[in-house]
VOMI-470773 format. One record per residue: residue number from 1; z, x, y of N, C-alpha, C in turn; residue in one letter. Coordinates in Angstrom, 1 decimal. Atoms other than C-alpha are relative to their C-alpha. Example, Ala and Ser with C-alpha at 12.3 -4.5 7.8 and 13.67 -1.06 7.14 Angstrom:
<nodes>
(node 1 (0.0 0.9 -1.2) (7.8 12.3 -4.5) (0.0 0.9 1.2) "A")
(node 2 (0.0 -0.9 -1.1) (7.1 13.7 -1.1) (0.8 -0.8 1.1) "S")
</nodes>
This chain:
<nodes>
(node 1 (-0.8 1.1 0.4) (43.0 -29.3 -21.9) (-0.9 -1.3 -0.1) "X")
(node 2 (0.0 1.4 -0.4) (40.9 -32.1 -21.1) (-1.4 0.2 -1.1) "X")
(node 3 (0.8 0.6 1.7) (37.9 -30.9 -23.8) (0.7 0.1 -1.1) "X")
(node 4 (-0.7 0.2 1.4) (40.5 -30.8 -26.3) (0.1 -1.6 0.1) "X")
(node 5 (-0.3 1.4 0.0) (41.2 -34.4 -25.2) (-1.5 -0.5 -0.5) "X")
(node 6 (1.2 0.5 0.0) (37.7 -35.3 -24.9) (-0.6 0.1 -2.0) "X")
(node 7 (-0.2 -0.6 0.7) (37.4 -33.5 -28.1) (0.4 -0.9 -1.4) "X")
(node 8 (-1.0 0.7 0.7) (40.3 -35.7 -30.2) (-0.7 -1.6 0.2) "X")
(node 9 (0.4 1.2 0.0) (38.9 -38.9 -28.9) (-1.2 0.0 -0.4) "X")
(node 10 (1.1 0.0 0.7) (35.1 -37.8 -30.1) (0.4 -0.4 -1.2) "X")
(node 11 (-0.1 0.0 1.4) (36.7 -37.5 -33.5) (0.6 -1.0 -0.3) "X")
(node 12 (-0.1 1.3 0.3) (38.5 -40.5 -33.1) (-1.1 -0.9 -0.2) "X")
(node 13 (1.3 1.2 0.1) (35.4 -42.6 -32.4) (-1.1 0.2 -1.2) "X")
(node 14 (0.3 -0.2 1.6) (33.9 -41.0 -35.5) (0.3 -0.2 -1.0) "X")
(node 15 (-0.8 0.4 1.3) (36.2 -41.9 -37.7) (-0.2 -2.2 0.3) "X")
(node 16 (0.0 1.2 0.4) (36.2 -45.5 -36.3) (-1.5 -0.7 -0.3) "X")
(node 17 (1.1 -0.1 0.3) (32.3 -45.4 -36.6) (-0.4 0.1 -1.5) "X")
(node 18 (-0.2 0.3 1.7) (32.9 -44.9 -40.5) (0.6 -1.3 -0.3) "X")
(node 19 (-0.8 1.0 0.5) (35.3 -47.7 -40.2) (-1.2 -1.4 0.3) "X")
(node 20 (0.8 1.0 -0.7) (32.7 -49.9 -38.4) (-0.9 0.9 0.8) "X")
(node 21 (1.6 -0.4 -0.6) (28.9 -48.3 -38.2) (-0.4 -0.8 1.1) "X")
(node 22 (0.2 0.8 -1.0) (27.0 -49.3 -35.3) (-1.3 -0.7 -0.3) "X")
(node 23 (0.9 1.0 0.6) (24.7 -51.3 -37.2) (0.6 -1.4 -0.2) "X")
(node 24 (-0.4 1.3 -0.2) (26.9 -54.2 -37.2) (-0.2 -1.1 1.3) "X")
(node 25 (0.1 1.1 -0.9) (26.8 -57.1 -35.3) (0.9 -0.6 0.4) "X")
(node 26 (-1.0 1.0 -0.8) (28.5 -59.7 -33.2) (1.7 0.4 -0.3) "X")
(node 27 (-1.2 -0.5 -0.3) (32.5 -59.6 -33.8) (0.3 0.9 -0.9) "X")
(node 28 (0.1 -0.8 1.3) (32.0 -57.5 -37.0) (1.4 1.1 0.2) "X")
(node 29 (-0.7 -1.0 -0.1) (32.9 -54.6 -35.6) (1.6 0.2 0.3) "X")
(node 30 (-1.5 -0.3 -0.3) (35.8 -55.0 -34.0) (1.2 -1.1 -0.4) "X")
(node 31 (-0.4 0.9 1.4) (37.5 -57.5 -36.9) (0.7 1.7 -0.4) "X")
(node 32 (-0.2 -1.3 0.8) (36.7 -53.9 -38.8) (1.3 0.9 0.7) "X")
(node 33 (-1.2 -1.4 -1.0) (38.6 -51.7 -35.9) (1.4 -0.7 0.3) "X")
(node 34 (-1.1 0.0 -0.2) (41.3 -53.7 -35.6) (1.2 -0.1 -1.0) "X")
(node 35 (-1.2 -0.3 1.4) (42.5 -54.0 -39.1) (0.0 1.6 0.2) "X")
(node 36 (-1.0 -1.5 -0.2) (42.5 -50.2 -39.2) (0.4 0.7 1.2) "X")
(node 37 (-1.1 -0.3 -0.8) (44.0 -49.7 -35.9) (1.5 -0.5 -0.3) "X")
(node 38 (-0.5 0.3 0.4) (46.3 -51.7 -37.2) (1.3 0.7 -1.1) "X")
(node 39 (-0.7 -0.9 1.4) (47.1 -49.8 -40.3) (0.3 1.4 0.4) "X")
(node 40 (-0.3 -0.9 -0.5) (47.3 -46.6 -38.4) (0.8 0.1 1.3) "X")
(node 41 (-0.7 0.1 -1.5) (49.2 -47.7 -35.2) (-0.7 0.6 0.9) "X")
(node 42 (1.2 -0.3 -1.1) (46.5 -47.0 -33.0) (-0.5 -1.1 1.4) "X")
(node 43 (0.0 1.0 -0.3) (46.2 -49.4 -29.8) (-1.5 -0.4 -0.3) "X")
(node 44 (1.4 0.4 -0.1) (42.9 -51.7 -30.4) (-0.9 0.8 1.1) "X")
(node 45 (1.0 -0.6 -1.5) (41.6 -50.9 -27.0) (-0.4 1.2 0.2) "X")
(node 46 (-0.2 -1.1 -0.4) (42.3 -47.3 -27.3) (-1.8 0.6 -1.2) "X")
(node 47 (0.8 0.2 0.7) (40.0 -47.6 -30.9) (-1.5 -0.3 0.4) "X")
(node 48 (1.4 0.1 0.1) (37.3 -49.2 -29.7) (-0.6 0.5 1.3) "X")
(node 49 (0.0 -1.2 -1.2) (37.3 -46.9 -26.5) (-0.9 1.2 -0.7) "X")
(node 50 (0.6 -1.4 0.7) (36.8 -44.0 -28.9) (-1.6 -0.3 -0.9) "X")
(node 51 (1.5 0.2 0.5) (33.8 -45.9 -31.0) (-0.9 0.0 1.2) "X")
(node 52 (1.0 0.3 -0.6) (32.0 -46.7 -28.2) (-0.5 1.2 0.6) "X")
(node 53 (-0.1 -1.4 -0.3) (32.4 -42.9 -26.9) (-0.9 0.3 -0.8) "X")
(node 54 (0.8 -0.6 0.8) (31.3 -41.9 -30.1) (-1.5 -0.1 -0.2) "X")
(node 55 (1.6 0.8 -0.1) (28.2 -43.9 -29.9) (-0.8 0.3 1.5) "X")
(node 56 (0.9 -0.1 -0.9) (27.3 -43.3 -26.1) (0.1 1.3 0.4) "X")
(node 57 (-0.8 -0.6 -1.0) (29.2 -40.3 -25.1) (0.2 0.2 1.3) "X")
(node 58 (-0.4 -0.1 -1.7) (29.7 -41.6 -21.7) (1.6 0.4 -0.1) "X")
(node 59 (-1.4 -0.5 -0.4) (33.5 -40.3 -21.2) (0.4 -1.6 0.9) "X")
(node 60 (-0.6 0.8 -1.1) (33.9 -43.4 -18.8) (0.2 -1.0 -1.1) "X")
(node 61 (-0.7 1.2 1.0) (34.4 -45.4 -21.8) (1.1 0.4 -0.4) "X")
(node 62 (-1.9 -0.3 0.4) (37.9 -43.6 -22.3) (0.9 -0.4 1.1) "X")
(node 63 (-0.5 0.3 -1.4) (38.6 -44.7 -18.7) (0.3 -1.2 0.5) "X")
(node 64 (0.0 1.4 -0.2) (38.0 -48.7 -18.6) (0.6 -0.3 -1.1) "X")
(node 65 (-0.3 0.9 1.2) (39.5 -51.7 -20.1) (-1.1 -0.4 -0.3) "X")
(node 66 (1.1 0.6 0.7) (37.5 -52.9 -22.7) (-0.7 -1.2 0.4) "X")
(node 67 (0.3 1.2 -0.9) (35.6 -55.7 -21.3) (-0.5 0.1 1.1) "X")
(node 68 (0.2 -1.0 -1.6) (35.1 -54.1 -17.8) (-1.4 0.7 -0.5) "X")
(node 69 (1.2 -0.5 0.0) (31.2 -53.0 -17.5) (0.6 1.5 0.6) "X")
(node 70 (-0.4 -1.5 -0.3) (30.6 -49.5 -16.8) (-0.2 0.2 1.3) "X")
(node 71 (0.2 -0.2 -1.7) (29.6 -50.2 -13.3) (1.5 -0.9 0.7) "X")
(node 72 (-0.9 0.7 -0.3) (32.3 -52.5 -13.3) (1.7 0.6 -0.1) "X")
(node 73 (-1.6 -0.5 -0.3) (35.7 -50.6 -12.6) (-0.3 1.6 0.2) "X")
(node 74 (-0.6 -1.5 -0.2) (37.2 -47.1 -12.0) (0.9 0.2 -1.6) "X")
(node 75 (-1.2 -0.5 0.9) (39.8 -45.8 -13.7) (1.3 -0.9 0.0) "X")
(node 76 (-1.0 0.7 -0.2) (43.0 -47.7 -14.4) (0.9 0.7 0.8) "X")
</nodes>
């Protein structure tokens, strides 16, 4: 269960990684992610959770609020 989760949220962050490559800069990106979180009822946080996955595959980025370093919290 939990690599299907792991899994669904890869392919999320892939998809928002098309929406917003990680060649952008400063608030670019997440402008990009949150119009189409928006348009697909997706929460922001949850979005740019899954890019940042996509991009590091630390898993502990599906676990913090956004904002929160990675040494900087647990789990909610």
């Amino acid at each position: 269960m939990v690599d299907s989760l792991m899994a669904a949220a890869y392919a999320m962050g892939e998809l928002m990684l098309e929406v917003a490559p990680a060649c952008l800069v400063d608030n670019e990106p997440g402008v990009r992610v949150a119009l189409f979180c928006g348009q697909i009822g997706e929460p922001l946080e949850q979005g740019l959770a899954a890019r940042y996955y996509a991009l590091s595959g630390d898993r502990r980025a599906l676990y913090r609020p956004i904002g929160q370093g990675l040494r900087g919290g647990g789990r909610p």
